[in-house]
C-alpha positions as CSV (number, residue, x, y, z in Angstrom):
1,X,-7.7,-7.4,14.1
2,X,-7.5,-8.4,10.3
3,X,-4.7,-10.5,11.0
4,X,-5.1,-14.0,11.7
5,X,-1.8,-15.4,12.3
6,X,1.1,-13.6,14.0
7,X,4.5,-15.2,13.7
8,X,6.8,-14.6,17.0
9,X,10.6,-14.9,16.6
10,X,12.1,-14.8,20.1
11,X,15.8,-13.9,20.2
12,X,17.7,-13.8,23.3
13,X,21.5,-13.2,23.4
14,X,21.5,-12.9,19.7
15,X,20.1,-17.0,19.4
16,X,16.6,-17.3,18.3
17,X,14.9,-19.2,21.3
18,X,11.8,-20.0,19.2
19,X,9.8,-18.7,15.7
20,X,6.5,-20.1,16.1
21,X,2.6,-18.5,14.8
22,X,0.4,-17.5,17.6
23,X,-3.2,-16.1,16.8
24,X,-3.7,-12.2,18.1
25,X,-5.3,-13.6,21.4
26,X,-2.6,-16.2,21.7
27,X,0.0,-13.6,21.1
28,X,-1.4,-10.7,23.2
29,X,-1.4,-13.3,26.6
30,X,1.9,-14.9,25.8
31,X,2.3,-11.1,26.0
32,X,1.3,-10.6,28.9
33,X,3.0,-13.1,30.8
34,X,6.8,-11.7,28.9
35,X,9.0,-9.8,30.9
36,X,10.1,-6.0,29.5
37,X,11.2,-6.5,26.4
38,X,11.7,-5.1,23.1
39,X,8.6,-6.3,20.3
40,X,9.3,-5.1,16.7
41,X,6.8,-5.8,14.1
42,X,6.6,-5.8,10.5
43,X,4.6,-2.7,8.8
44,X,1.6,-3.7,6.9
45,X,-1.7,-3.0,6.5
46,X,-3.0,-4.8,9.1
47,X,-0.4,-3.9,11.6
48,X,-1.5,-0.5,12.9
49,X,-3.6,-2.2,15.2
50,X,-0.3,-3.2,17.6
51,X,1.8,0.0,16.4
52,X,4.0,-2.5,14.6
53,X,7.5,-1.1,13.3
54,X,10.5,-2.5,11.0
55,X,11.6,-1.6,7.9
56,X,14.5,-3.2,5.3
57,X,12.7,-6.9,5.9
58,X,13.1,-7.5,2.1
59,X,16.6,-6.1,1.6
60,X,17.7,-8.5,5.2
61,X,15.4,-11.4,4.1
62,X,17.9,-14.1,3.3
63,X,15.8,-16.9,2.4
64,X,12.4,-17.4,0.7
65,X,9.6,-15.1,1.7
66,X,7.6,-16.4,4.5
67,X,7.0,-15.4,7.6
68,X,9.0,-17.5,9.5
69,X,11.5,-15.6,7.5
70,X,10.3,-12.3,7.7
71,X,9.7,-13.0,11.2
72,X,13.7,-13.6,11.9
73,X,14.6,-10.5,8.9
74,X,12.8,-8.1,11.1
75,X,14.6,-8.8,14.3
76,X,17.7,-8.1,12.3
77,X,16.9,-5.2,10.6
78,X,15.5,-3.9,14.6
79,X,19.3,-4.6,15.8
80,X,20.9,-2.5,12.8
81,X,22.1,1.5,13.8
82,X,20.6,4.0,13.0
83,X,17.4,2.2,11.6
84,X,13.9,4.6,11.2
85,X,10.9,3.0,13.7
86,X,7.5,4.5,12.8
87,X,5.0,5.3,15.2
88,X,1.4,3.8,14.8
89,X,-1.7,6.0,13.4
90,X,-4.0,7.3,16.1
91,X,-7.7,5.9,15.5
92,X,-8.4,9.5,14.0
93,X,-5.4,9.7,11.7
94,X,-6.6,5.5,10.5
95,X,-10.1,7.5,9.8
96,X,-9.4,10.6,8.2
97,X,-6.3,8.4,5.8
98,X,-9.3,5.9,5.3
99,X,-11.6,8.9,4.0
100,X,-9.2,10.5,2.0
101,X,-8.5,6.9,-0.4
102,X,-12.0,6.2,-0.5
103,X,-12.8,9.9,-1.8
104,X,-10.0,9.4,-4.3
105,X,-11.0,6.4,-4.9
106,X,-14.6,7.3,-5.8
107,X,-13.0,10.2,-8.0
108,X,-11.2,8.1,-9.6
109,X,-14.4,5.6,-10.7
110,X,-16.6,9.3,-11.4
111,X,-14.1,10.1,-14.1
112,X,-13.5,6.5,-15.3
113,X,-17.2,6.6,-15.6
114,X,-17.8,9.3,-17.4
115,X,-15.0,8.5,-20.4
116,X,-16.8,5.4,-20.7
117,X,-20.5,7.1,-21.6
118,X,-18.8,9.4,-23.6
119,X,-17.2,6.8,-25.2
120,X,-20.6,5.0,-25.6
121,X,-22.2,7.8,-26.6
122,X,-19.9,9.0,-29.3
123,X,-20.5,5.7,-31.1
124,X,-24.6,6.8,-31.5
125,X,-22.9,9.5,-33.1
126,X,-23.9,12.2,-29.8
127,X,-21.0,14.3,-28.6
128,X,-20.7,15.8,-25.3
129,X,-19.4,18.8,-24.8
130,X,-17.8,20.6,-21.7
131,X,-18.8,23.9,-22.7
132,X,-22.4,22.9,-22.6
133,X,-22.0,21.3,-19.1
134,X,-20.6,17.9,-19.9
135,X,-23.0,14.9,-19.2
136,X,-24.5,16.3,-16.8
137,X,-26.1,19.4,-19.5
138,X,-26.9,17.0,-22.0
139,X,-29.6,14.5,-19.8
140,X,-32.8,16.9,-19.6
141,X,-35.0,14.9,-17.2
């Protein structure tokens, strides 16, 4: 788990009983040793690993962001009607997403790329020409 810190807002009969950080080990026995409850968690990069949920943690956020804070928002926006839950990614789905951003990503850098030798090569006066197979018909090797 990426995350390193996990802060735990406990609220019992609408009074927060404690808001303390655990680490993910810490957390996952203090876990353990809970009775049936209800766990929400914030929706972050990092948080597919425990399936976390909440959303509206800015717009219920009354003080400063931190995540004492956010810790405390998201147990209020959990308690509001009709509020969306998300279900985690399967391991597949957290590949095939991952994939998908690094292809675009890499598409991204191919174009980027290429605009810049064009660029460079346009001022040693050499144009490049789609019709003649871009870049890749101009390098003879």
């Amino acid at each position: 788990m990426a995350k390193k810190v996990i802060q735990v807002c406990v609220v019992k009969h609408k009074q927060v009983r404690s808001n303390t950080e655990m680490t993910p080990d810490d957390f996952s026995l203090w876990l353990s040793t809970q009775r049936p409850a209800t766990i929400v968690f914030e929706a972050c990069a990092t948080s597919n690993d425990w399936k976390q949920s909440a959303k509206l943690v800015a717009n219920i956020r009354q003080n400063q962001k931190t995540d004492k804070n956010d810790a405390l928002a998201i147990v209020q926006a959990s308690q509001l009607i009709d509020i969306q839950f998300i279900k985690g990614k399967s391991f597949s789905q957290q590949e095939l997403q991952s994939i998908s951003k690094m292809r675009e990503l890499a598409v991204k850098q191919k174009v980027a790329l290429t605009h810049q030798i064009n660029a460079l090569l346009l001022e040693f006066t050499i144009r490049v020409s789609p019709r003649n197979g871009g870049l890749a018909g101009e390098i003879s090797v």
